[in-house]
MIKOLVEX-334474 format. One line per field, with one value per residue (C-alpha): residue in one letter; x, y, z; chain. Coordinates in steps of 0.2 Angstrom, whole numbers, padded with zeros to 4 digits, always signed. Last residue first. Layout:
N
resn [A|...] $
east [X|...] $
north [Y|...] $
up [Z|...] $
chain [A|...] $
***
This chain:
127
resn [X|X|X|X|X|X|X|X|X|X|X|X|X|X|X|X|X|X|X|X|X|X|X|X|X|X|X|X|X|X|X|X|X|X|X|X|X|X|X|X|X|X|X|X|X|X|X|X|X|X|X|X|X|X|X|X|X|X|X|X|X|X|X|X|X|X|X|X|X|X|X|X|X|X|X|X|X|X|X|X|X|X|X|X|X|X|X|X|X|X|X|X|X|X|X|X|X|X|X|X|X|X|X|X|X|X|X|X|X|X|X|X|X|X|X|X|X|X|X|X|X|X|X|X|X|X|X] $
east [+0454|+0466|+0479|+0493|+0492|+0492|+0474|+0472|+0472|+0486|+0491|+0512|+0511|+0521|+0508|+0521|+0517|+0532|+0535|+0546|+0544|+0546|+0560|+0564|+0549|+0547|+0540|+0531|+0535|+0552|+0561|+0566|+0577|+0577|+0593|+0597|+0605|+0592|+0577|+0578|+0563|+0556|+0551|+0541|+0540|+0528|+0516|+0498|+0492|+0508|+0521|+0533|+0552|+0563|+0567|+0574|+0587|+0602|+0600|+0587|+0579|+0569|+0557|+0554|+0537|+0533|+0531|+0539|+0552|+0552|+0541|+0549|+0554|+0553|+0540|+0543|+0559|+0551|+0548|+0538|+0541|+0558|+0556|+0544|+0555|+0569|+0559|+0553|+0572|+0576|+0588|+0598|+0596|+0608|+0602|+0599|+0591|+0585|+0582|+0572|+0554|+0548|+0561|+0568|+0569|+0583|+0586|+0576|+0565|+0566|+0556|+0557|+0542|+0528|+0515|+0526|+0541|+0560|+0575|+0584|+0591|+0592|+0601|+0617|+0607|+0612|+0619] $
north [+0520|+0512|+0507|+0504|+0484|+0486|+0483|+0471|+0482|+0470|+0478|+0477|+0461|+0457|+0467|+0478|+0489|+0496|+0513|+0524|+0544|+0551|+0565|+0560|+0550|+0530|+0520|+0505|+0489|+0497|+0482|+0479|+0462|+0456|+0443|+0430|+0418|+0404|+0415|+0426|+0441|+0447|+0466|+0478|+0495|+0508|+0505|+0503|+0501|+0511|+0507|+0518|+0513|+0515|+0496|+0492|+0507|+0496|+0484|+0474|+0469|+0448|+0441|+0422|+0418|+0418|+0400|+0402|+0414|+0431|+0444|+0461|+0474|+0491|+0497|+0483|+0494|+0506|+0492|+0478|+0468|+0470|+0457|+0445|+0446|+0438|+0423|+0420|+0421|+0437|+0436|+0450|+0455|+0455|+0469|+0472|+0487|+0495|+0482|+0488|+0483|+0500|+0512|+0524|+0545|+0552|+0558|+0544|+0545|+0532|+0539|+0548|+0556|+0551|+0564|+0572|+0561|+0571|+0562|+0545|+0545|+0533|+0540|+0528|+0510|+0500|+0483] $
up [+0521|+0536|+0524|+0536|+0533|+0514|+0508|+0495|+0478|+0469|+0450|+0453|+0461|+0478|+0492|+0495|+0477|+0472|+0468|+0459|+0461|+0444|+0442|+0422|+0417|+0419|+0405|+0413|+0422|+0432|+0438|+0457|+0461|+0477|+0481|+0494|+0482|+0483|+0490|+0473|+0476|+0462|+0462|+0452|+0447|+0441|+0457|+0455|+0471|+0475|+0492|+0495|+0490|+0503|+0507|+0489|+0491|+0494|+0506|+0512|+0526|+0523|+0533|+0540|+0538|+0522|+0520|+0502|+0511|+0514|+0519|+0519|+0530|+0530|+0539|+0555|+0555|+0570|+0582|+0586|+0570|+0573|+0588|+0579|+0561|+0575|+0581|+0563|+0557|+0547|+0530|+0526|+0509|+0494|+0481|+0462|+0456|+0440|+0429|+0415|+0409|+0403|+0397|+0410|+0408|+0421|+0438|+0446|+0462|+0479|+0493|+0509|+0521|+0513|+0513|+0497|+0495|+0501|+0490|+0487|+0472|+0458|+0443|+0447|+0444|+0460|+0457] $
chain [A|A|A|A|A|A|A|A|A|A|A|A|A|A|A|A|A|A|A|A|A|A|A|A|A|A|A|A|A|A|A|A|A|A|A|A|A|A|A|A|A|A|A|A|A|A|A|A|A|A|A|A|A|A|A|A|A|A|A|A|A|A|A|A|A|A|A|A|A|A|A|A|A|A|A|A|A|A|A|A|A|A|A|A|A|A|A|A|A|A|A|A|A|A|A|A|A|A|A|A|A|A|A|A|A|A|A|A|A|A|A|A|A|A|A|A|A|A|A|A|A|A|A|A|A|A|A] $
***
């Protein structure tokens, strides 16, 4: 389940991101997508190319990775993002939920280190 006013368009210093076309309250479910689930072996061959960026960690271990569809793999990463995600292991799942109001033409973010509010450096933070 993709919401319809999601659009992938050009992200200032980011190359693409995820934006929305319309106004969204706070705590709504925005996205719904399957994921392909990576072995370690295989996360440690993408891992060494250009899709390391948009994988995921997956599993309680967290060291099998995740790709997944939809638009989930596009959103840029916020230290305080405006969105969320939970990830469903059971039914191979990631879930993205705004967690503020979001304006007409916002860029959505998520923050990759799992939680919304984490300032842990993000592996191509090199500030």
């Amino acid at each position: 389940m993709m919401s319809p006013y999601l659009v992938i368009a050009p992200a200032e210093k980011r190359g693409r991101g995820v934006f929305t076309t319309r106004s969204i309250p706070a705590d709504t479910i925005i996205e719904i997508s399957p994921v392909i689930v990576l072995s370690a072996k295989e996360r440690q061959a993408i891992e060494k190319t250009k899709l390391h960026s948009y994988i995921f960690e997956w599993g309680k271990t967290k060291k099998l990775a995740c790709i997944a569809l939809g638009y989930v793999s596009m959103y840029n990463h916020d230290y305080s993002s405006n969105c969320d995600y939970e990830m469903d292991y059971d039914h191979r799942l990631m879930t993205i939920k705004t967690v503020r109001k979001i304006k007409k033409g916002e860029e959505l973010f998520l923050n990759y280190n799992a939680n919304p509010n984490d300032k842990t450096k993000v592996w191509f933070d090199t500030k």
